[in-house]
C-alpha positions as CSV (number, residue, x, y, z in Angstrom):
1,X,3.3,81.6,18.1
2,X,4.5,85.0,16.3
3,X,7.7,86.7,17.2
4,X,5.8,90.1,17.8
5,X,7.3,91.7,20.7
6,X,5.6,93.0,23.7
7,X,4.5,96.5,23.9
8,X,6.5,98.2,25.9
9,X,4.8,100.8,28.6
10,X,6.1,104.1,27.4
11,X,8.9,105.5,29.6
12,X,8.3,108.2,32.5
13,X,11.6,110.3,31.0
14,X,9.6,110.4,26.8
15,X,6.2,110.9,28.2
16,X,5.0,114.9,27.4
17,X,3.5,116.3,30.8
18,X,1.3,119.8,31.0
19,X,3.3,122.4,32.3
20,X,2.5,122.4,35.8
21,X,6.0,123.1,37.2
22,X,6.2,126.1,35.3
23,X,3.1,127.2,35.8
24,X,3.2,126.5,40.0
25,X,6.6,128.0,39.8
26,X,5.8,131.3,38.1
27,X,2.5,131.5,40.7
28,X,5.4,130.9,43.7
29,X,7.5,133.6,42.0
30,X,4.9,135.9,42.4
31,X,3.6,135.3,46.2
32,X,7.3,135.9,47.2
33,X,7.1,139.3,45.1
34,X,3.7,139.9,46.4
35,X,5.1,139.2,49.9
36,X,8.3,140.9,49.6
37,X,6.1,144.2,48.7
38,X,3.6,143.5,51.8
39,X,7.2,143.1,54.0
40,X,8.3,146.5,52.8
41,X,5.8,148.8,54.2
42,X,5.2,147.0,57.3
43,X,4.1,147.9,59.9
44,X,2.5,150.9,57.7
45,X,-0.8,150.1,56.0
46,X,0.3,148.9,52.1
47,X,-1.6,150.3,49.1
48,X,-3.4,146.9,48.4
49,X,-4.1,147.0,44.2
50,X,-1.1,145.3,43.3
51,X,-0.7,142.5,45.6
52,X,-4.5,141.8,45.6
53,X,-3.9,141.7,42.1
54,X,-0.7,139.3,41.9
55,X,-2.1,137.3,44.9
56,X,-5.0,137.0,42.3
57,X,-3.1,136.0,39.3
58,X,-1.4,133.7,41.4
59,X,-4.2,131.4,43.0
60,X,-5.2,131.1,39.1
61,X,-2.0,129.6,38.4
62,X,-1.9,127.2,41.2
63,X,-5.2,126.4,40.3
64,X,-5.0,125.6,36.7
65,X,-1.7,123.6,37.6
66,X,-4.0,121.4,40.6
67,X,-6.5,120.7,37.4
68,X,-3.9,119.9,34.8
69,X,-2.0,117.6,37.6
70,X,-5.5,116.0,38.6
71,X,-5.7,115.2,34.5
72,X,-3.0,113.2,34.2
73,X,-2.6,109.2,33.5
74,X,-1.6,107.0,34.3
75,X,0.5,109.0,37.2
76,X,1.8,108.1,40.1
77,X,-0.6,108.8,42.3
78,X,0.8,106.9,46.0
79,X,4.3,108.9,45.1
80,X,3.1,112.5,44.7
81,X,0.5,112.1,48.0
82,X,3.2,110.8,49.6
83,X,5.8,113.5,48.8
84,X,3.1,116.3,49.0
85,X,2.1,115.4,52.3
86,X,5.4,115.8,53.7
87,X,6.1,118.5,51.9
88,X,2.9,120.4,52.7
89,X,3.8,119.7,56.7
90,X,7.1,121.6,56.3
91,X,5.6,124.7,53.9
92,X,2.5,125.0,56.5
93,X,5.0,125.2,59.4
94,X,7.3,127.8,57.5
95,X,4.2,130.2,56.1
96,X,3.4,129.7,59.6
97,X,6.2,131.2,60.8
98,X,6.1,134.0,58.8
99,X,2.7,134.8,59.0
100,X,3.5,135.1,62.9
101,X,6.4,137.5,61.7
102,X,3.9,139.5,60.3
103,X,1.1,139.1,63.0
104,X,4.3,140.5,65.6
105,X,5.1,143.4,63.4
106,X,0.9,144.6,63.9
107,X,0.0,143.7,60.2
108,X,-4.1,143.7,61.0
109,X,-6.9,143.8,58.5
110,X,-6.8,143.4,54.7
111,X,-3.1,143.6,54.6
112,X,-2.7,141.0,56.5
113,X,-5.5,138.3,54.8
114,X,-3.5,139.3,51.6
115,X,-0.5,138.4,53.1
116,X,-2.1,134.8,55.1
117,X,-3.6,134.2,51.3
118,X,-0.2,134.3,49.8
119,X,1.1,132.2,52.8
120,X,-1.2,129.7,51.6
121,X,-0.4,129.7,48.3
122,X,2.9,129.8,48.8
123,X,2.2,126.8,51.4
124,X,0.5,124.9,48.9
125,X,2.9,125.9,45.5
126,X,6.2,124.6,47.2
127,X,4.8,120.5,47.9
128,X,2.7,120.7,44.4
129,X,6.1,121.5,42.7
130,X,8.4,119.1,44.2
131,X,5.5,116.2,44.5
132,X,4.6,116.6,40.7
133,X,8.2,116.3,39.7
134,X,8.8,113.3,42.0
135,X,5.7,111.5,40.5
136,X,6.2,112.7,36.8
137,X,9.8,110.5,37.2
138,X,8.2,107.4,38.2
139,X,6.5,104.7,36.7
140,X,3.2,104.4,38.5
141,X,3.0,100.9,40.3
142,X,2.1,97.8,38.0
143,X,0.7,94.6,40.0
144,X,0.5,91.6,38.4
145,X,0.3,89.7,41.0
146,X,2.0,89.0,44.3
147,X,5.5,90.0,44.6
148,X,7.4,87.5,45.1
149,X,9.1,86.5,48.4
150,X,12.9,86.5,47.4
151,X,14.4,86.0,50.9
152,X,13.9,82.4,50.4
153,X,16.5,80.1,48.7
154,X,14.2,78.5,46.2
């Protein structure tokens, strides 16, 4: 037998992730711009070029960070659904309450499927963020075997 140690797995706190928090949190940054613009002329019609255009730049971000999060592993996959899911429940039901804002001041049209667009992204940016840093702290599970019942005295 040699004395060569085990390999240990490497640790969720030295492991390099993509930037997806950044990236998600620069895309949320600009819905809330985008949607802070839309909110000032309400219930006027908005000129629609520049939040079309950040609404745009945004959904690209949250894009690319869905791919680069959908890249990784190992990852901890049950955490982040776990923690998205909950998280998505609560962002869905707050866009939702502010799309209504909108929908009560008599936003129609194009201004308001820019604004229901950045409600999603916004719904969807929020959970990704807070799921992906959950998950990126914790070591994905390793069975080897059955755990153990320790309630037992042996």
């Amino acid at each position: 037998m040699s004395a060569v140690p085990a390999v240990a797995p490497e640790s969720a706190l030295s492991r390099r992730f993509p930037p997806v928090a950044g990236l998600t949190t620069v895309s949320l940054g600009l819905v809330v711009i985008g949607g802070i613009l839309m909110a000032s002329y309400a219930p006027r019609r908005p000129p629609l070029g520049v939040p079309v255009a950040i609404t745009a730049v945004s959904a690209a971000l949250l894009l690319v960070s869905g791919y680069l999060t959908s890249r990784l592993r190992p990852f901890d996959w049950d955490r982040f659904f776990l923690v998205f899911r909950w998280a998505l429940l609560a962002y869905v039901i707050s866009a939702g309450m502010i799309g209504f804002a909108f929908v009560k001041d008599h936003v129609r049209g194009a201004p308001l499927a820019v604004v229901l667009v950045m409600l999603v992204i916004f719904a969807l940016d929020v959970p990704l963020i807070i799921a992906f840093t959950v998950a990126r702290y914790s070591s994905p599970a390793v069975h080897a075997g059955p755990i153990p019942d320790v309630s037992q005295p042996a």
